[in-house]
N, C-alpha and C positions, 0 to 999 in steps of 0.2 A: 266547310261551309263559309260561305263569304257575308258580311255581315256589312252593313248600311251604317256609316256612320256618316259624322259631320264634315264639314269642309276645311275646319278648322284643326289645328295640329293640337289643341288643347284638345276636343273630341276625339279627336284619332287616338293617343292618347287612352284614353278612358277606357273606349267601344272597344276596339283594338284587343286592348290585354297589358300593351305595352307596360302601363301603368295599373294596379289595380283598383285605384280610386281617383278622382280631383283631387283630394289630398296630394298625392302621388308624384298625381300630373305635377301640378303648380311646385312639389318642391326640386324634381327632377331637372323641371325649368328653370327654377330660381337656382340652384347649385349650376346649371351649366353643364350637366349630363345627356341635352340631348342634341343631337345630329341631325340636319337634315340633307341629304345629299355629301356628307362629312362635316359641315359647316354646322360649326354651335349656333345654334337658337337658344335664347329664350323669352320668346314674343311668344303667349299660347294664340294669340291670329294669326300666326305664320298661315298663310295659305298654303295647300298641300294642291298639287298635280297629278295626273297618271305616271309613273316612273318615278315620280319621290321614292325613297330609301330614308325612314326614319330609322333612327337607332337610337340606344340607352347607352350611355356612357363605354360604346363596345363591343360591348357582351349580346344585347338582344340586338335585331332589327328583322322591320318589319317594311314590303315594297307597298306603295300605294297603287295598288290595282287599275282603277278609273272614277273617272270624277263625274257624278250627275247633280241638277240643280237641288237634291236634297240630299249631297252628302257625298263622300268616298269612301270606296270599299277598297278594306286590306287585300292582301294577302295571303291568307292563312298555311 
């Protein structure tokens, strides 16, 4: 099931799974755990595209499916 989330790499994040809370998100970010395309972020405005490939310090990742004006959807 493909699930709607935000545009933003802090919501993708959240919606996702990636992370299990905003807690999560923001420390994942702040430590320097997360990936975008392999490249450390930690802007949670990273803007995310179709073909993004977020990942966790690794271990997880997650493709960003497609982009509409109210959000991106994973990959599940």
């Amino acid at each position: 099931m493909e699930a709607l989330v935000r545009d933003s790499l802090f919501g993708f994040l959240q919606e996702s799974g990636l992370a299990g809370s905003g807690g999560e998100a923001a420390a994942l970010l702040m430590e320097g755990l997360v990936r975008v395309n392999h490249r450390q972020v930690r802007s949670p405005r990273t803007p995310l595209r179709a073909g993004d490939v977020v990942s966790i310090a690794g271990t997880r990742s997650m493709a960003v499916f497609g982009v509409s004006p109210g959000g991106v959807r994973p990959v599940l």
